[in-house]
C-alpha positions in Angstrom: -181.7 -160.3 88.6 -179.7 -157.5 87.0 -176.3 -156.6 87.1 -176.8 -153.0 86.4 -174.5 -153.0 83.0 -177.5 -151.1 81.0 -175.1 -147.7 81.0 -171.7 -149.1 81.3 -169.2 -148.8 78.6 -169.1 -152.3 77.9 -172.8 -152.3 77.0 -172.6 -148.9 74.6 -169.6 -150.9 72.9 -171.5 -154.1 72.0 -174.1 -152.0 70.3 -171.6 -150.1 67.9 -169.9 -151.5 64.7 -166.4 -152.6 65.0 -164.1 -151.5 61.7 -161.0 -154.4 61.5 -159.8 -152.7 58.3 -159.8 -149.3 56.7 -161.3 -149.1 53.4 -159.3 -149.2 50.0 -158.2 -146.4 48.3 -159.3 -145.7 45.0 -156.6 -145.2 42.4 -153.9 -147.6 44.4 -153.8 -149.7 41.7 -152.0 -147.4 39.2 -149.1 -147.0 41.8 -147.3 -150.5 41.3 -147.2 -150.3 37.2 -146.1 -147.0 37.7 -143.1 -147.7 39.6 -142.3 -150.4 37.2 -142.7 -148.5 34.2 -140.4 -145.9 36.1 -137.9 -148.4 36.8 -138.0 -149.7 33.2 -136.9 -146.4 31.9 -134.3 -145.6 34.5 -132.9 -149.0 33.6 -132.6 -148.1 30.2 -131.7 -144.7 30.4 -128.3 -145.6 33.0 -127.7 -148.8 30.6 -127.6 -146.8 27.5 -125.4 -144.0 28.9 -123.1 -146.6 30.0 -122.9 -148.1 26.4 -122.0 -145.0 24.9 -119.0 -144.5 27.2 -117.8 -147.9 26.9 -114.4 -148.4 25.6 -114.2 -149.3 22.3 -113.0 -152.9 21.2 -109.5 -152.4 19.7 -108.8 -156.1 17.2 -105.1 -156.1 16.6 -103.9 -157.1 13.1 -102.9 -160.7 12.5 -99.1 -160.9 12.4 -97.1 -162.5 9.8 -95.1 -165.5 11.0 -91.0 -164.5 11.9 -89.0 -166.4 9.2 -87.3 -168.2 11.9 -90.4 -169.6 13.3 -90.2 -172.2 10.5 -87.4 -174.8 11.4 -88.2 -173.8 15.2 -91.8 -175.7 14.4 -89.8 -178.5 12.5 -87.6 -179.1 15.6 -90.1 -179.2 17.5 -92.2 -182.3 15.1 -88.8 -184.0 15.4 -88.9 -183.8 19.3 -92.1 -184.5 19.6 -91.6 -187.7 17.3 -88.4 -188.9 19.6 -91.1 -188.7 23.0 -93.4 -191.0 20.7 -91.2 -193.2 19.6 -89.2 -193.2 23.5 -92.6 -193.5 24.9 -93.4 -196.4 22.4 -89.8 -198.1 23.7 -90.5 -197.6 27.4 -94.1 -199.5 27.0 -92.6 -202.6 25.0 -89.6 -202.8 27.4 -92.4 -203.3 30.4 -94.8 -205.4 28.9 -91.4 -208.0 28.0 -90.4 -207.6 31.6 -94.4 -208.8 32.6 -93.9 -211.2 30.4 -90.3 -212.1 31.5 -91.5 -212.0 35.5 -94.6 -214.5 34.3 -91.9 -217.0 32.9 -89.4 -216.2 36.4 -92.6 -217.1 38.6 -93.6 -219.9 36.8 -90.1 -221.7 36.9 -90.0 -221.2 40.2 -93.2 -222.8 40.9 -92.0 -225.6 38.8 -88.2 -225.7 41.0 -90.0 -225.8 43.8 -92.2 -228.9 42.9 -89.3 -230.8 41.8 -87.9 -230.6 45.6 -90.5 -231.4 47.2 -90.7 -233.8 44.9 -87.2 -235.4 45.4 -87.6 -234.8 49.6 -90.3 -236.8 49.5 -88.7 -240.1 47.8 -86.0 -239.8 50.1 
């Protein structure tokens, strides 16, 4: 039984090659190292003219110290000595109040204890 396809299209298309992809070009290679070589020089070329026109880097001269600067640094080794030594002060004072609060606690504990102590013979 035949279904008559011997001269439709679908049959002439069966029988002929089918291309997916176009062939590579020769030479296509050379492009890509090309551009990268272009693109090196550019780089170069715009970083270089941009060095040149850079400012220049102006170092000022050390100054000499103002003669008044001396007993303005002296004060302020003194001051700084007075916060040291106040500083010093204000953690001594606190650890003899710790201390001084321990001792507080611990005759209360003890005043408290005697009470009970004299509530309960009574």
């Amino acid at each position: 039984m035949s279904f008559g396809l011997a001269g439709t299209p679908t049959r002439e298309l069966t029988q002929v090659g089918i291309t997916l992809a176009r062939q590579r070009r020769r030479g296509r290679w050379l492009l890509a190292p090309v551009i990268v070589a272009a693109a090196l020089a550019l780089g170069t070329a715009i970083g270089y003219l941009v060095h040149e026109r850079a400012t220049p880097v102006v170092v000022a001269r050390p100054v000499t110290p103002a003669p008044e600067l001396a007993p303005l640094r002296r004060e302020l080794a003194g001051a700084r000595m007075a916060m040291q030594l106040s500083e010093a002060r204000s953690a001594e004072l606190e650890r003899q109040i710790d201390v001084l609060n321990q001792k507080l606690a611990e005759s209360q504990e003890q005043l408290t204890f005697v009470r009970k102590a004299r509530e309960g013979r009574r």
